[in-house]
C-alpha positions in Angstrom: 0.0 0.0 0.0 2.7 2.5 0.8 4.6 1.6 -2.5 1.6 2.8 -4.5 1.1 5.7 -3.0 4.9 6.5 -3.7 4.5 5.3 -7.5 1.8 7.9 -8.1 3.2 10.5 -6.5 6.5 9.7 -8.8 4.6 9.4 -11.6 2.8 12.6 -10.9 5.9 14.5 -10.5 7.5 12.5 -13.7 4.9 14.3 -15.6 5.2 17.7 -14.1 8.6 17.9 -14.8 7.9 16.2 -18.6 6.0 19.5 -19.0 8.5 21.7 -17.7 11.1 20.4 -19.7 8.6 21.0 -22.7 7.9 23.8 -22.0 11.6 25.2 -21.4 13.1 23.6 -24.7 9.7 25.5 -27.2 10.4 28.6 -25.1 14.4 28.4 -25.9 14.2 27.2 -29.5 11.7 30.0 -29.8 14.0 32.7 -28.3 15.8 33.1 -31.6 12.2 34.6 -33.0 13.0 37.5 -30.4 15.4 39.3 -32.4 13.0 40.2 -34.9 11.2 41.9 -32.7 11.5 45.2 -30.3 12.3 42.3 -27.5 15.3 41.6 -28.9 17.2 42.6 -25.7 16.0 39.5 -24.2 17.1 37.5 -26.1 20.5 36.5 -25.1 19.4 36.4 -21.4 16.2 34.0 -22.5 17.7 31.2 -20.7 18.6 33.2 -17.3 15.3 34.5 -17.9 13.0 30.8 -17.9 15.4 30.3 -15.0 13.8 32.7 -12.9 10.0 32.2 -14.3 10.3 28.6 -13.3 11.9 29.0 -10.3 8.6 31.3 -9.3 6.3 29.0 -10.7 7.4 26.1 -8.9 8.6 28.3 -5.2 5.1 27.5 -3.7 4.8 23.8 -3.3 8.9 23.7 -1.5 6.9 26.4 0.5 4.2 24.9 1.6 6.5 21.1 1.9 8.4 23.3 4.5 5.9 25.2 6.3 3.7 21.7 6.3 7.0 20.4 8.0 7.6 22.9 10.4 3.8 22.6 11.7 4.9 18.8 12.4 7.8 19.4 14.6 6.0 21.6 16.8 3.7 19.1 17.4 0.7 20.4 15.6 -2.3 18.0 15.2 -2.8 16.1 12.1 -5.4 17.0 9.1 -9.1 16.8 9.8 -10.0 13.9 7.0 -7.5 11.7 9.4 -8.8 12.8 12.4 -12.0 11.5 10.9 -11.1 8.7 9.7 -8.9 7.8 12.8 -12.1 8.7 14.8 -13.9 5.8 13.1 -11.2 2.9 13.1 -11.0 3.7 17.1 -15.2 3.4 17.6 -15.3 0.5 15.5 -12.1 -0.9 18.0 -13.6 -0.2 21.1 -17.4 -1.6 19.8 -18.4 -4.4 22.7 -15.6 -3.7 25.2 -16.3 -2.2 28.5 -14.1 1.1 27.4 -15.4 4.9 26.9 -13.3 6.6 24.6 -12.6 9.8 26.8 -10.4 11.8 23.9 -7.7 11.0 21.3 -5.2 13.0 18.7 -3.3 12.3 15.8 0.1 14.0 15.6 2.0 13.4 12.2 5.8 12.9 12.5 7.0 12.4 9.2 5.4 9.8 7.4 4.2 8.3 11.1 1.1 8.9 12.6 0.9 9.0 16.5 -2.1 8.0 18.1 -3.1 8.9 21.5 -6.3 7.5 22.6 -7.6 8.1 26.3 -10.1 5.6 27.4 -12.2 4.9 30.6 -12.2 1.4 31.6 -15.7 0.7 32.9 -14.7 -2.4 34.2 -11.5 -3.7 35.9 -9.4 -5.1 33.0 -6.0 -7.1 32.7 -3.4 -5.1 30.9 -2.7 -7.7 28.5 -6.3 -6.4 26.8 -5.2 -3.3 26.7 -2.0 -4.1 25.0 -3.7 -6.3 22.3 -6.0 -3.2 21.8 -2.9 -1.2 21.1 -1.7 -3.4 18.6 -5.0 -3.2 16.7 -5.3 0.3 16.7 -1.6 0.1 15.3 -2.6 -2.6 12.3 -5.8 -1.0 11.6 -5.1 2.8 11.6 -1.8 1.9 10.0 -4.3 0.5 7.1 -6.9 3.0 6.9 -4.7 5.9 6.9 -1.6 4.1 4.6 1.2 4.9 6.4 3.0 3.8 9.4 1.1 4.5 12.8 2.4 4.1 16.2 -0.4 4.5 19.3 -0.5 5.2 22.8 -3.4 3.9 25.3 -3.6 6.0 28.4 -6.3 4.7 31.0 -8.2 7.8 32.8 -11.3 9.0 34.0 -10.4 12.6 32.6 -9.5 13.2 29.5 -5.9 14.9 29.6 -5.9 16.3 26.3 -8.6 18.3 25.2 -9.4 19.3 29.0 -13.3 21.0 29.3 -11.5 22.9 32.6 -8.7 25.2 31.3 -7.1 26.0 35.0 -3.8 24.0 35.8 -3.7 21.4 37.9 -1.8 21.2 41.0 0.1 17.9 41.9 -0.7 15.9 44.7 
């Protein structure tokens, strides 16, 4: 599953920079035609020239790569289609166990997803069943959302995260 997803994204950017190379070679064998004309100037600094158009033309997506980056290391919370989506693998995992999803988020780091999940046992349970519930949400987010997922289970009665009371907490 991951290897598609490469392939069409290679495949995508194979034919972006098909185009650009078209497009670069008609505007340079055209450049000649400029001398004719009252552009004739430009037409010894045609290729400098295409160098710089491009370059604008393509600045955006390197942009938005980087900024979409940056977001990650700080920590910011994924997109809300995998939020979604995330949201439905962990209901359907927790369907017919004694456990109240309390709150979760999806952090991207890199390629990896992290899960955190928060859940209220309503029922003492062995910790074994909350490992193998761990591993599921790993194998099962890991294939809805095609890539690699990591998760965390934290066991509380308040959800830590997303926190309805916005004063601190002391410690005990």
């Amino acid at each position: 599953m991951f290897r598609c997803c490469c392939s069409q994204k290679e495949a995508r950017n194979a034919r972006i920079d098909a185009v650009i190379t078209l497009a670069t070679g008609l505007a340079l064998l055209a450049s000649p035609l400029l001398l004719a004309t009252p552009f004739s100037a430009l037409a010894p600094i045609t290729d400098a020239l295409l160098v710089l158009a491009v370059s604008l033309a393509l600045l955006r997506e390197p942009l938005a790569a980087l900024r979409v980056a940056m977001a990650q290391a700080a920590g910011s919370a994924a997109d809300p289609d995998v939020l979604q989506r995330t949201r439905v693998v962990l209901m359907q995992e927790l369907v017919g166990l004694q456990l109240q999803m309390m709150d979760f988020t999806v952090q991207q780091l890199g390629r990896t997803a992290l899960v955190v999940v928060c859940i209220n046992p309503l029922q003492p349970m062995e910790s074994r069943v909350i490992e193998g519930l761990r591993h599921q949400i790993d194998a099962r987010c890991s294939a809805e959302l095609g890539r690699p997922v990591r998760s965390q289970v934290i066991l509380t009665v308040i959800p830590p995260i997303h926190r309805q009371d916005p004063r601190p907490q002391t410690a005990p």
